[in-house]
N, C-alpha and C positions, 0 to 999 in steps of 0.2 A: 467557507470550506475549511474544514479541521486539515493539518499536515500529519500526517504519522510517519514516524524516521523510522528508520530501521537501518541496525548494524548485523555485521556478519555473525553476531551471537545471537538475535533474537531471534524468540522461538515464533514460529510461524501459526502455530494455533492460536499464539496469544493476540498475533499481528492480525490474524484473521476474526476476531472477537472484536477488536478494536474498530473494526472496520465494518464489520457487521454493525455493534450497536449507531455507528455513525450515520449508517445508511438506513437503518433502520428509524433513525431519530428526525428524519426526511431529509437531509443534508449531503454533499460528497464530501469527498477524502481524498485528500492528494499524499500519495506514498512515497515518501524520496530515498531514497538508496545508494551512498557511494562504495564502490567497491564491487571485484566479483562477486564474492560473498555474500554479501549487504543485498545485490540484486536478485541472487538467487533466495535467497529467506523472502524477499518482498515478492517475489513471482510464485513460490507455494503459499503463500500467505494470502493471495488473492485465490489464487486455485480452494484454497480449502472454505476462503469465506464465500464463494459463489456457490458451494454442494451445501453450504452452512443453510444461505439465504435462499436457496431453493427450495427447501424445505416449508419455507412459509410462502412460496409461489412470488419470489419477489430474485428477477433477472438483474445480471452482475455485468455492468461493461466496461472495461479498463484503457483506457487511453496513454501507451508509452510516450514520450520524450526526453530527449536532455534536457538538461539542466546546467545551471552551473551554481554549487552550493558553498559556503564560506565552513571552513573545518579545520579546526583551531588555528584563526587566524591567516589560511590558505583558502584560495578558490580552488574548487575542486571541480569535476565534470562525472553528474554519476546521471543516473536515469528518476524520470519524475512521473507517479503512475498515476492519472486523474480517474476514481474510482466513482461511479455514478450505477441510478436503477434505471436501468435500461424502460 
């Protein structure tokens, strides 16, 4: 299963391409996220790859949890999005 990070800069089209090709390559994707920010880019970025992948008749199901991630050197608690085709 690929991990895709995401910070509170990344663009969520891009975050949602990424995830597309991953799904699309038969595989899941786990999305990790620390931060408000970081979580909201990873939560459009699933939105936008599920209308992406719809398109070719292929269903988006996202699974939240925490996490606890290492971040420079600190444990952190952000959220972990396990990204599969339904």
């Amino acid at each position: 299963m690929d991990v895709i990070k995401v910070s509170s800069r990344s663009v969520p089209k891009s975050v949602a391409g990424a995830v597309c090709a991953v799904i699309r390559g038969g595989a899941g994707a786990t999305v990790e996220a620390v931060g408000a920010g970081a979580v909201n880019q990873a939560v459009k970025a699933m939105a936008v790859a599920r209308t992406f992948l719809a398109e070719d008749g292929i269903d988006l199901v996202c699974m939240p949890e925490f996490g606890e991630f290492e971040v420079a050197g600190e444990t952190k608690t952000g959220m972990k999005f396990t990204v599969e085709k339904r």
